[in-house]
C-alpha positions in Angstrom: -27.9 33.5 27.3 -24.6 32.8 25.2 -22.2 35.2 24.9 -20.8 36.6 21.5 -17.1 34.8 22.0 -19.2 31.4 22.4 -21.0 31.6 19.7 -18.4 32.6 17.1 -16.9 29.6 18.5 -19.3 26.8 18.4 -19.9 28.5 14.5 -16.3 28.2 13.8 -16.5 24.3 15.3 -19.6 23.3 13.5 -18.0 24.8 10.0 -15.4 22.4 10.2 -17.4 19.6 7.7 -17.9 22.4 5.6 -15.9 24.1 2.4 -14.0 26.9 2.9 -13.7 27.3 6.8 -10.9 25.8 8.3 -8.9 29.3 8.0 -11.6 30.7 10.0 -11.3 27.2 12.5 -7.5 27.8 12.7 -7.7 31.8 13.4 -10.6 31.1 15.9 -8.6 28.0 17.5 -5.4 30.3 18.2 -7.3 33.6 19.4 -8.8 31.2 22.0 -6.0 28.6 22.8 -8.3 25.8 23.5 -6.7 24.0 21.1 -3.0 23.3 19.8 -4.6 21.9 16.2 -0.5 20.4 15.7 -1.3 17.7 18.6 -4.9 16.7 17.2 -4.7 13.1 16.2 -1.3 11.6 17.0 0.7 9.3 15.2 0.8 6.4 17.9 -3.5 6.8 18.3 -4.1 6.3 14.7 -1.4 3.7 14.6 -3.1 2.2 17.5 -6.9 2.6 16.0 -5.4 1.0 13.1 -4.0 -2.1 14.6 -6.9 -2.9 16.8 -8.9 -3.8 13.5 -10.2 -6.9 12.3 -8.8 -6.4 8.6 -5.5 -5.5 10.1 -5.1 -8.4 12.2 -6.5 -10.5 9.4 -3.8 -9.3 6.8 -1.3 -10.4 9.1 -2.6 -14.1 9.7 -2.5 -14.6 6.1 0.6 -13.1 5.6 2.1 -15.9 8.0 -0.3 -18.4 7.1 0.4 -18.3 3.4 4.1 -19.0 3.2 3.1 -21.9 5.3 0.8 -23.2 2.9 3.1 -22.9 0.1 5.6 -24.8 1.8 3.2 -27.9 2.6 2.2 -27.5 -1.5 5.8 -28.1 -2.3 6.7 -30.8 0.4 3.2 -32.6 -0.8 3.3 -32.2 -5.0 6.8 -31.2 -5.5 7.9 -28.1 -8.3 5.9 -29.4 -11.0 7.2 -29.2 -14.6 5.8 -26.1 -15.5 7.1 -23.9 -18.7 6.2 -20.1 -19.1 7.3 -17.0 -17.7 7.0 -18.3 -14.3 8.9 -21.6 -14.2 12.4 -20.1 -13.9 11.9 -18.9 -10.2 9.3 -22.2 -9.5 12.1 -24.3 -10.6 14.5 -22.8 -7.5 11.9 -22.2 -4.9 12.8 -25.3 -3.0 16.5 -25.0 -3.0 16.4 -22.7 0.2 14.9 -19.8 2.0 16.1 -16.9 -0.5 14.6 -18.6 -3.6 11.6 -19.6 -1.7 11.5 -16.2 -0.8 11.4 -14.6 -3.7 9.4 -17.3 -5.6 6.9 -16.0 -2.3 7.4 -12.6 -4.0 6.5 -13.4 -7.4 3.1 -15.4 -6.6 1.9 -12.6 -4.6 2.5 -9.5 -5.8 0.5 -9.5 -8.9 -2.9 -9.8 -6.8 -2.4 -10.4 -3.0 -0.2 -7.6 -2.0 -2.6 -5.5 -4.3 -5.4 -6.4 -2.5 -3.4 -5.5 1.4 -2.4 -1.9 0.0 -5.9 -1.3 -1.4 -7.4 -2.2 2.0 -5.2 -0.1 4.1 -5.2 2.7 2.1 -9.2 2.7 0.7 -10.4 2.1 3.4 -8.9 4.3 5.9 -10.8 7.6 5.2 -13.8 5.7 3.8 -14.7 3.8 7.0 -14.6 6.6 9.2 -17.6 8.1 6.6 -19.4 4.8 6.7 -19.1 4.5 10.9 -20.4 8.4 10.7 -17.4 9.5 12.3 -15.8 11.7 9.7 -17.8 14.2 10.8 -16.9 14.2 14.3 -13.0 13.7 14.1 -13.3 16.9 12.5 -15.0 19.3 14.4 -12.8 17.8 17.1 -11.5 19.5 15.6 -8.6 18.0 13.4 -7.8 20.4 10.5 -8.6 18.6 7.1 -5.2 18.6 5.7 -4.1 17.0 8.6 -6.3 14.1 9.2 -5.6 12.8 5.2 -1.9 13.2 6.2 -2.2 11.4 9.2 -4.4 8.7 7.6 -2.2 8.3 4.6 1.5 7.9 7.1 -0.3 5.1 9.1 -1.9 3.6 6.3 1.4 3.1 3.7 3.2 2.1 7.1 0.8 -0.5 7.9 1.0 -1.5 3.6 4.9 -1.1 3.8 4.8 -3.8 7.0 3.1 -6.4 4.8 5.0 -6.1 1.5 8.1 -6.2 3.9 6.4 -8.9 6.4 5.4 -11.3 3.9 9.0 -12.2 2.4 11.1 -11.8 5.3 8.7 -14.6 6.9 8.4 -17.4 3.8 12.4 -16.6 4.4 12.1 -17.9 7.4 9.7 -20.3 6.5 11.5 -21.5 3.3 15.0 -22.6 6.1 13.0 -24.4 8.1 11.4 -26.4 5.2 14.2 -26.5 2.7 17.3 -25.3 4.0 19.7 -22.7 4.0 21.9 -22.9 0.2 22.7 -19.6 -1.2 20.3 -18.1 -3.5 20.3 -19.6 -7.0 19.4 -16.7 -10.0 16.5 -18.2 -12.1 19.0 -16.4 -14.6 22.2 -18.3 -13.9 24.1 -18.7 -11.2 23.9 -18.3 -7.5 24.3 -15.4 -5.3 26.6 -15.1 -1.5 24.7 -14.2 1.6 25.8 -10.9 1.1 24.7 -10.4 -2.3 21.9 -12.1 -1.5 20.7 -9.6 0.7 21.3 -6.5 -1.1 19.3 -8.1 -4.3 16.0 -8.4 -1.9 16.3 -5.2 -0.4 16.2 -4.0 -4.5 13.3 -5.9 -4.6 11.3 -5.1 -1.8 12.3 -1.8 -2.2 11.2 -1.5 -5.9 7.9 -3.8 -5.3 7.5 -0.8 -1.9 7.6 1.4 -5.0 5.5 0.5 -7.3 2.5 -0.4 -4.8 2.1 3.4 -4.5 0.3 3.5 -7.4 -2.7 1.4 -5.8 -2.2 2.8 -2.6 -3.0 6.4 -4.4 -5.7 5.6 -6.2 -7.5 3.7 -3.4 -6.6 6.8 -1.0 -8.3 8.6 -3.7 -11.6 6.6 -4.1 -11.6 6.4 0.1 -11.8 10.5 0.0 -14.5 10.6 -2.4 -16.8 7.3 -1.5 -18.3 6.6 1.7 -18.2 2.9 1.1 -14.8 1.0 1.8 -15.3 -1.7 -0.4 -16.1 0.8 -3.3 -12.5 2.2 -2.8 -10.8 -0.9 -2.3 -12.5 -2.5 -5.1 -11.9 0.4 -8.0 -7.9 0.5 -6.9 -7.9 -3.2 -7.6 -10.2 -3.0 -10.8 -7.4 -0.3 -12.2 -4.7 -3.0 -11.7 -6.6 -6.0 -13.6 -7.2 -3.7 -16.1 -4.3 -2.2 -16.7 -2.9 -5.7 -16.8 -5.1 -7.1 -19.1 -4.3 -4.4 -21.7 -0.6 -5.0 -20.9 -1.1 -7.9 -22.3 -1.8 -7.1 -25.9 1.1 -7.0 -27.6 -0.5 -4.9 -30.5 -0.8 -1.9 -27.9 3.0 -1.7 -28.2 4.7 1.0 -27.2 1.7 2.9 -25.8 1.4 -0.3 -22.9 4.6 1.1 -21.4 3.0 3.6 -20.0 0.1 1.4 -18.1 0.5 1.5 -14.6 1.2 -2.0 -14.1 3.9 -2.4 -17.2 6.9 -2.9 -15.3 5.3 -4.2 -12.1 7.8 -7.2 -12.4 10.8 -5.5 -13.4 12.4 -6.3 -10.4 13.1 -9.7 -11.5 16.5 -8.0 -13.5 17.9 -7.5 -10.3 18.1 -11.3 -10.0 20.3 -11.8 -12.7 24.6 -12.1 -12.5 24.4 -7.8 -12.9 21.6 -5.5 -11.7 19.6 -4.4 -15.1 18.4 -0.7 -14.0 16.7 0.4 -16.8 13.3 -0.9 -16.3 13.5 -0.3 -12.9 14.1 2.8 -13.0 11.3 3.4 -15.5 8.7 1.7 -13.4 9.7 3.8 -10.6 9.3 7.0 -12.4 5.8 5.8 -13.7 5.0 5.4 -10.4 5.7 8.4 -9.5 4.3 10.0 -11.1 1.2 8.4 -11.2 0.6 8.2 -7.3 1.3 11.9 -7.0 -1.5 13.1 -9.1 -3.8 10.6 -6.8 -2.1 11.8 -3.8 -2.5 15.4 -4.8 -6.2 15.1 -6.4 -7.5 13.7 -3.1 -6.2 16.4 -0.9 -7.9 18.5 -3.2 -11.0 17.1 -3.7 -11.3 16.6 0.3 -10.2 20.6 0.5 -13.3 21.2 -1.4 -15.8 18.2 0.0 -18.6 19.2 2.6 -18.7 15.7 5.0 -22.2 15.2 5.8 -21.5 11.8 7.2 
């Protein structure tokens, strides 16, 4: 026969998947002192769970295997005589590791970078509703609020790794094929090692930045689907979108406020001075737009009842 303690709480376990209980969960949790709900799902096992995945290990092949490739397209066909938009850091990419570095950059973050944020952060809730496990990790229990923060540090840690990964190896890459000259600005001039340095941090840091926007919307879509590639997919849908309308000129000024607008603004910190301005709008658009993901996934998972 089960006593009255037990039963309040296996019905305060089992009311963990559903709305409205996990002040009940905490209150039960501490009267009992099974369970110190702060220590439920480290850091280091998620990080751990994380790493031991096929898609993780896959993103970081291709991030060493791409810059790789490049180099063998350039050693094989040359620059090319392009003329657009693009041409101006093409031009440089061979005349050492910074520009081919950069160059790197600029072929990858429209689409490819997009594409590793998306995965980490769509599919990191999502797939533990698809695998049925959802369910279980919380009536472990792990309080709700803290399994989305826990998914979300691992998951824009693993993104921030690859936007950071990706550049600092095609640097490496780019010496080894092409040498080491100073950095030559697609906008005249050339930069010291020094300056050098500091201009990529502003870019990595800004590009960093501006990924937040996918990575909260696919956070989003992962808290509301139970199918990863549903999540992944919309958070890359919004950003072909949202540069296909950028591109109409007759949308002017209301494209400014697209979430992809000033996705390559970080090509004015290339030039002889640092050009803040859109920069700094791009950040702020970002911003803003990643907290209201952020903030309407927490609360549609506050309110969700996880039946898978």
């Amino acid at each position: 026969m089960t006593s009255a303690p037990e039963r309040r709480d296996a019905n305060a376990v089992s009311a963990a998947t559903r709305v409205g209980t996990h002040s009940r969960l905490d209150t039960a949790q501490s009267r009992s002192g099974a369970h110190d709900l702060r220590g439920t799902l480290p850091l280091r096992v998620e990080l751990a769970r994380q790493v031991r995945r096929r898609r993780t290990q896959a993103v970081a092949i291709l991030v060493l295997v791409l810059p790789v490739l490049i180099a063998l397209a350039f050693r094989i066909g040359g620059t090319g005589d392009d003329t657009g938009g693009g041409p101006a850091l093409l031009q440089v990419a061979t005349s050492g590791a910074g520009n081919f570095a950069l160059f790197t950059e600029y072929v990858s973050v429209g689409f490819l970078l997009v594409v590793m944020v998306a995965l980490f952060c769509g599919d990191s809730v999502a797939s533990e509703a698809s695998w049925s496990s959802l369910r279980y990790l919380l009536a472990i229990p792990v309080p709700r609020a803290r399994l989305l923060r826990q998914k979300l540090i691992i998951a824009l840690l693993l993104s921030f790794a690859a936007q950071l990964l990706l550049p600092l190896w095609a640097f490496l890459v780019g010496g080894a094929f092409f040498g080491w000259a100073p950095v030559e600005s697609p906008l005249g001039g050339s930069f010291g090692w020094g300056e050098a340095l500091s201009r990529l941090l502003i870019v990595l840091a800004y590009s960093c930045g501006q990924s937040l926007v996918v990575a909260g919307l696919a956070f989003l879509l992962g808290v509301l689907t139970d199918a990863p590639l549903g999540a992944v997919g919309g958070s890359v849908m919004l950003v072909i979108v949202s540069n296909i309308l950028d591109s109409i000129t007759a949308l002017d000024p209301y494209r400014q406020f697209l979430p992809t607008h000033f996705q390559y603004s970080w090509v004015d910190a290339l030039g002889p001075e640092v050009v803040w301005d859109d920069m700094m709008r791009g950040t702020g658009l970002a911003l803003v737009y990643s907290a209201i993901f952020f903030a309407t996934a927490w609360l549609a998972f506050d309110r969700k009842d996880i039946t898978s």
